[in-house]
C-alpha positions as CSV (number, residue, x, y, z in Angstrom):
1,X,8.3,24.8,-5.2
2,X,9.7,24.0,-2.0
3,X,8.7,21.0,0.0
4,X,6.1,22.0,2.9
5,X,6.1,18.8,4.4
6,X,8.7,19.3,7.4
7,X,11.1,16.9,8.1
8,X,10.6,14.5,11.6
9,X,13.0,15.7,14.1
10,X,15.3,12.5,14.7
11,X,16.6,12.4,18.4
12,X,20.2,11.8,17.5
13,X,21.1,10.4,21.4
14,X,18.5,8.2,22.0
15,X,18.1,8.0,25.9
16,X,19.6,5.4,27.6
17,X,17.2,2.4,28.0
18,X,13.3,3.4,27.5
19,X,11.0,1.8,29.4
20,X,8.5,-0.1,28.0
21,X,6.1,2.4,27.9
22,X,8.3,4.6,26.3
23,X,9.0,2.6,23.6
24,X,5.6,1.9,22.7
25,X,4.6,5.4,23.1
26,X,7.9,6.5,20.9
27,X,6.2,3.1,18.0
28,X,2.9,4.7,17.9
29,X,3.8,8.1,17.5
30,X,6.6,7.1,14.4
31,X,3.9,5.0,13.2
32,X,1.6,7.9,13.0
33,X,4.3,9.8,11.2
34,X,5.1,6.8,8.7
35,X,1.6,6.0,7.9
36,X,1.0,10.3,7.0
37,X,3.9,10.4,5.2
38,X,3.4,7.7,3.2
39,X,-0.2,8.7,2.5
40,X,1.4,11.5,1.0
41,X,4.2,9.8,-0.8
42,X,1.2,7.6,-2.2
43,X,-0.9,11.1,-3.4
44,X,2.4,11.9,-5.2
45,X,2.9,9.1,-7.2
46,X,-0.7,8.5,-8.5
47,X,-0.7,12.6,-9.0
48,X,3.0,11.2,-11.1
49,X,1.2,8.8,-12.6
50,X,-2.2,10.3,-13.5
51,X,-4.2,8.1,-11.5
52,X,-6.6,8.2,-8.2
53,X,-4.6,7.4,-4.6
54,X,-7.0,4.4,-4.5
55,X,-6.3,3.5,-8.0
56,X,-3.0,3.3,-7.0
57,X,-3.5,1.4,-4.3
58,X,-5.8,-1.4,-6.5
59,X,-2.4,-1.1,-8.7
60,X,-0.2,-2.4,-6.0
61,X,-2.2,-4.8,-4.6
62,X,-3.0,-6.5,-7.6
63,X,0.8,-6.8,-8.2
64,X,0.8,-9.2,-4.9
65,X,-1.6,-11.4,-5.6
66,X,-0.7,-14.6,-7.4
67,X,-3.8,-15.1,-9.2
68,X,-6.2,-12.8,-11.0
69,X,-9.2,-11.3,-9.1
70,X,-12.8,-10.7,-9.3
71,X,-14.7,-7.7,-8.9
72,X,-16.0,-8.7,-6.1
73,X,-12.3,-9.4,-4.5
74,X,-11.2,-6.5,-5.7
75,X,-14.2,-4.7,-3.5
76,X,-12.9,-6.9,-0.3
77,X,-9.3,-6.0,-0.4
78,X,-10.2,-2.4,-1.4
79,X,-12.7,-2.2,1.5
80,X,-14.9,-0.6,-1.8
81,X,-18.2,-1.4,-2.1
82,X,-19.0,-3.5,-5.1
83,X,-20.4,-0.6,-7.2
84,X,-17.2,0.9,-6.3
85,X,-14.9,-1.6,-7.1
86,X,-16.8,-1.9,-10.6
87,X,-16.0,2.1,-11.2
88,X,-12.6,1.5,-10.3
89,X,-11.9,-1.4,-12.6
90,X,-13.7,0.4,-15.0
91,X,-11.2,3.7,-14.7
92,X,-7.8,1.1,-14.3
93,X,-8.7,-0.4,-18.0
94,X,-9.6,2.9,-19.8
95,X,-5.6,3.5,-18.1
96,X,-4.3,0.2,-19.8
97,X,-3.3,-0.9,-16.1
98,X,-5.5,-4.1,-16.1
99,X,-7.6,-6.3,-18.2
100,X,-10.4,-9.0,-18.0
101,X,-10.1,-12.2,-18.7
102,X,-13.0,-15.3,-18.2
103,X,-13.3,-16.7,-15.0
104,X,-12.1,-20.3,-16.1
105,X,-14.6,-21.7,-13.6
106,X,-17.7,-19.9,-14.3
107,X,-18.8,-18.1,-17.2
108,X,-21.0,-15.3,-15.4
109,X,-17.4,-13.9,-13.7
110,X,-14.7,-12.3,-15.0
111,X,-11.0,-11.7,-13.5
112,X,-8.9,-9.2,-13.6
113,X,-5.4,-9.1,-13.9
114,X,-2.4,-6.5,-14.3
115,X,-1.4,-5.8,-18.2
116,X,1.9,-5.4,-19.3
117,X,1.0,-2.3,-21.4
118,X,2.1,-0.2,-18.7
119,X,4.6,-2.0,-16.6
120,X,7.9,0.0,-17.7
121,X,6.2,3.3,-16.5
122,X,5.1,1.8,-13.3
123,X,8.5,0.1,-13.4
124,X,10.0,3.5,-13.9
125,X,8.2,5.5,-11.1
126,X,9.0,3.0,-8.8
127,X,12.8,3.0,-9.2
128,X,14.0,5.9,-7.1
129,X,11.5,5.3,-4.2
130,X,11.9,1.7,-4.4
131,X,15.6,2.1,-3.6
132,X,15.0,4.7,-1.1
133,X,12.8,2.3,0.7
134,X,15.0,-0.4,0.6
135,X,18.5,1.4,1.6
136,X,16.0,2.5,5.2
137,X,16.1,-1.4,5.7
138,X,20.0,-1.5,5.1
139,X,21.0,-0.6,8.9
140,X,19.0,-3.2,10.0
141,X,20.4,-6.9,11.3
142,X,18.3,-10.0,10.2
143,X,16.7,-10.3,13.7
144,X,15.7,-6.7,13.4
145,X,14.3,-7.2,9.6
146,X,12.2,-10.2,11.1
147,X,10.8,-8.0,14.0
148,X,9.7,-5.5,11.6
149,X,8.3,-7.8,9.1
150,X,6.1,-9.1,12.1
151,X,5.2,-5.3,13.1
152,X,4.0,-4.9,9.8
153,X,2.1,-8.2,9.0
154,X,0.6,-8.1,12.4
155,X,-0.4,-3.9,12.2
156,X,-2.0,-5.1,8.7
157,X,-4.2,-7.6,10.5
158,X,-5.1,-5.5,13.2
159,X,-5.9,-2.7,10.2
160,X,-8.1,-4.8,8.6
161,X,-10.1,-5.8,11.0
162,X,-10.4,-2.6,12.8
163,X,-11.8,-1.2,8.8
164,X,-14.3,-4.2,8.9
165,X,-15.8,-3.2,12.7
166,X,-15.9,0.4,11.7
167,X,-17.9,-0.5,8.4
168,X,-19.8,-2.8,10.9
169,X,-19.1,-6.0,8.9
């Protein structure tokens, strides 16, 4: 099946000095495209992987934190309600991604945490993209790695909070 997803157009002569306004303009727009085509790369993988895009998603983020999490964590940094969150811990340990342990600090919780059961499939799935994603960065000086690391910290701030006015938190 062929790929319907067309390709950007990459302006191979970039005009000589944008304006500021240009260059924000030219940002949003290839952060448009970047955030729809990873949505999509996202969709494929869980499809790889037989799980839910926001399965997928729980997946990830788990991997990042240091510590195990609630369900009622799990709910903030999904932007799920807590019924949600509850379903979707619920579907991630019937998958063998995660497990519960005993909250050592009080007996009504539980945490959640990553299992090992299916890390070299994960591990697996991740290789080719993972390498794609990181030889996009090769090009890129130290000063220009820092400048997108700030981008994408910053954009993930202003994310977040944008989710938590819409949802009128």
């Amino acid at each position: 099946m062929s790929n319907p997803i067309p390709k950007p157009k990459l302006n191979p002569k970039p005009s000589p000095k944008p304006n500021r306004a240009e260059l924000l303009a030219a940002v949003t727009v290839a952060a448009r495209r970047q955030h729809a085509a990873y949505t999509l790369f996202n969709q494929a993988m869980a499809d790889r992987l037989g799980l839910h895009p926001t399965d997928l998603q729980c997946v990830s983020l788990l991997g990042l934190e240091p510590d195990p999490l609630t369900t009622g964590e799990i709910a903030k940094l999904t932007g799920l309600t807590s019924g949600s969150a509850t379903r979707l811990v619920d579907r991630l340990l019937r998958a063998g991604l995660v497990e519960r342990h005993p909250d050592p600090h009080d007996r009504r919780r539980t945490r959640i945490s990553l299992t090992a059961d299916r890390a070299p499939e994960l591990t697996a799935a991740w290789d080719a993209p993972g390498t794609a994603f990181a030889e996009a960065l090769d090009e890129f000086t130290e000063e220009e790695l820092g400048a997108i690391e700030r981008y994408l910290a910053r954009t993930t701030e202003v994310g977040v909070e944008q989710a938590e006015r819409l949802r009128g938190q």
